[in-house]
C-alpha positions as CSV (number, residue, x, y, z in Angstrom):
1,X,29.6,187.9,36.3
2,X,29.6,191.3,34.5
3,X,33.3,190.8,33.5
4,X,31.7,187.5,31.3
5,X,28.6,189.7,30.2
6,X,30.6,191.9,28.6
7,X,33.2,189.8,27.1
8,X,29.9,188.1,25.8
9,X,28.2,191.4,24.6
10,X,31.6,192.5,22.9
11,X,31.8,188.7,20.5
12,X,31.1,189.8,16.9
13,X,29.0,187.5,16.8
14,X,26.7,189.0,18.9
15,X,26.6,192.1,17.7
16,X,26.4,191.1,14.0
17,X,23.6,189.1,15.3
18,X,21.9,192.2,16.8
19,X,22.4,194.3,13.7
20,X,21.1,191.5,11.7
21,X,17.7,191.8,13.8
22,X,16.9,194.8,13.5
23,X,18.0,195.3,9.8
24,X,15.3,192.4,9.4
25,X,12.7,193.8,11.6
26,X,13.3,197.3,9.4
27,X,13.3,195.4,6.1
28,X,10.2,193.5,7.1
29,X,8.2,197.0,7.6
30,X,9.0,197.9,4.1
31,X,8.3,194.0,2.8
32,X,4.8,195.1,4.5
33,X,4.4,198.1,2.8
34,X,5.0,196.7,-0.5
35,X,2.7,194.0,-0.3
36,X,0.1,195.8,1.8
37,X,0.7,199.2,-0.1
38,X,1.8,198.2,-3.5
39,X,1.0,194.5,-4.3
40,X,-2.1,193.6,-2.8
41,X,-3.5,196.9,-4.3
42,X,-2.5,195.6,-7.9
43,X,-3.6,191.9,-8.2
44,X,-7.1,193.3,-6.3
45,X,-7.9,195.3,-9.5
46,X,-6.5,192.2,-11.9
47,X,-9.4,190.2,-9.7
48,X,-11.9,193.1,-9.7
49,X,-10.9,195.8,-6.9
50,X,-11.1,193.0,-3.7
51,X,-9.8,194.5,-1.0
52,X,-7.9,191.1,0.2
53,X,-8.5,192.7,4.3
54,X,-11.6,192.6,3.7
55,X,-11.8,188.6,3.1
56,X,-13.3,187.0,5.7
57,X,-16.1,184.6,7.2
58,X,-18.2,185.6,9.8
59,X,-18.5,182.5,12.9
60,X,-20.5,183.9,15.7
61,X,-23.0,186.3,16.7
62,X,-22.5,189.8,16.1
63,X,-23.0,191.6,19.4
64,X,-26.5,193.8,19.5
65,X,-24.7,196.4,20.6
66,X,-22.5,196.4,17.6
67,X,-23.1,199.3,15.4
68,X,-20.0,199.4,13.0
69,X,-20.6,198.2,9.5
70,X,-20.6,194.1,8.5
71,X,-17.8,194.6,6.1
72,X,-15.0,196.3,8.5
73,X,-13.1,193.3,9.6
74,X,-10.9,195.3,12.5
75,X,-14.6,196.8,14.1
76,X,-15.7,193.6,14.3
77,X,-12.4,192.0,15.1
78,X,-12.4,194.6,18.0
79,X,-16.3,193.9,18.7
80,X,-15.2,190.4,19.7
81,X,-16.9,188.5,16.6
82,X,-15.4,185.4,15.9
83,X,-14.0,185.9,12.4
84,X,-11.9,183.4,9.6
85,X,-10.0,186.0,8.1
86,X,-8.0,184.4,5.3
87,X,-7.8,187.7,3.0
88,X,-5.4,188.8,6.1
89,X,-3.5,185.4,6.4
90,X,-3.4,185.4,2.2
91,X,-1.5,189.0,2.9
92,X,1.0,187.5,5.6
93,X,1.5,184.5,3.1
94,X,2.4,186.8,0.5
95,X,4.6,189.1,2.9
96,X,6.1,185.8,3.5
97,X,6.9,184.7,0.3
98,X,8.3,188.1,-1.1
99,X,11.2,188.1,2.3
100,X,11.9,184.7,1.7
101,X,12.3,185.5,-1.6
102,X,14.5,188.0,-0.9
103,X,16.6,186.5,1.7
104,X,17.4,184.3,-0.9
105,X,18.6,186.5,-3.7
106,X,21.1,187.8,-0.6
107,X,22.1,184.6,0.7
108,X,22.7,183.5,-3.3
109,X,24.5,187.3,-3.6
110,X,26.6,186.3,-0.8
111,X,27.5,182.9,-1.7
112,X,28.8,184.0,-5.3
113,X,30.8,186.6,-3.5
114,X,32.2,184.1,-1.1
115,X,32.9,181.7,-4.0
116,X,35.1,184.1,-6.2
117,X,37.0,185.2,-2.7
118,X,38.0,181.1,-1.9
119,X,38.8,180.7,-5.9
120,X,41.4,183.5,-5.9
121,X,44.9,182.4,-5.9
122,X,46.4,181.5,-2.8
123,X,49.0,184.2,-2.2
124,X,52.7,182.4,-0.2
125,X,52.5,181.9,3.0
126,X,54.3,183.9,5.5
127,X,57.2,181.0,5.6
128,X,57.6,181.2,2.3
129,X,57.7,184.8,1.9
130,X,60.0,185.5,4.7
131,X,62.2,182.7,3.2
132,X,62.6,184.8,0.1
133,X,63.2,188.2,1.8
134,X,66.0,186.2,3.8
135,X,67.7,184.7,0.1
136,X,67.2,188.0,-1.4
137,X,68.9,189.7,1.4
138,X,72.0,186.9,1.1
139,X,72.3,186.8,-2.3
140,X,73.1,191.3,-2.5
């Protein structure tokens, strides 16, 4: 059984598959960072400084015993209040968008690359260059 868990483990496929995963967990960080960071920050000031985390509709009671302040969606979040917070899920949409996005200019990089490598001249084939080498070699 460990004999066929390694041979599995040592596919390409698999590890190209692992690299993949954590190149995309990686690139999603920084896809985070722009929006959250960079983004999010801009088109807030183009619609008057909104904080897009800060978006959100109160449901429920807020606990007596809360203290924090009514505008800080995590205290309340971690105060238990029942919250719709779509300037959060507006964020996530946007992160989503921008990786899609980018996974698409790649996959469209990729594809041109692949293209020009299947339209480039088919070299001979092994027969046919072997079958040379053995008329050159006759014919000297």
């Amino acid at each position: 059984m460990f004999q066929e868990f390694r041979a599995f483990i040592a596919r390409g496929n698999v590890l190209d598959l692992a690299v993949a995963v954590i190149i995309g967990a990686a690139f999603g960080k920084i896809v985070t960072s722009l929006t959250e960071d960079l983004i999010m920050p801009v088109i807030g000031a183009i619609f008057g400084n909104i904080d897009f985390s800060s978006l959100f509709v109160i449901l429920g009671e807020v606990p007596a015993t809360y203290t924090g302040s009514l505008a800080d969606y995590a205290a309340l979040k971690a105060a238990g209040v029942p919250l719709f917070g779509y300037g959060a899920f507006l964020t996530q949409v946007i992160n989503f968008v921008i990786i899609a996005f980018a996974i698409f200019m790649l996959v469209k990089a990729a594809n041109r690359f692949h293209k020009k490598a299947e339209d480039a001249p088919a070299g001979p084939t092994e027969v046919e260059l072997l079958t040379e080498i053995r008329d050159a070699l006759r014919n000297k």
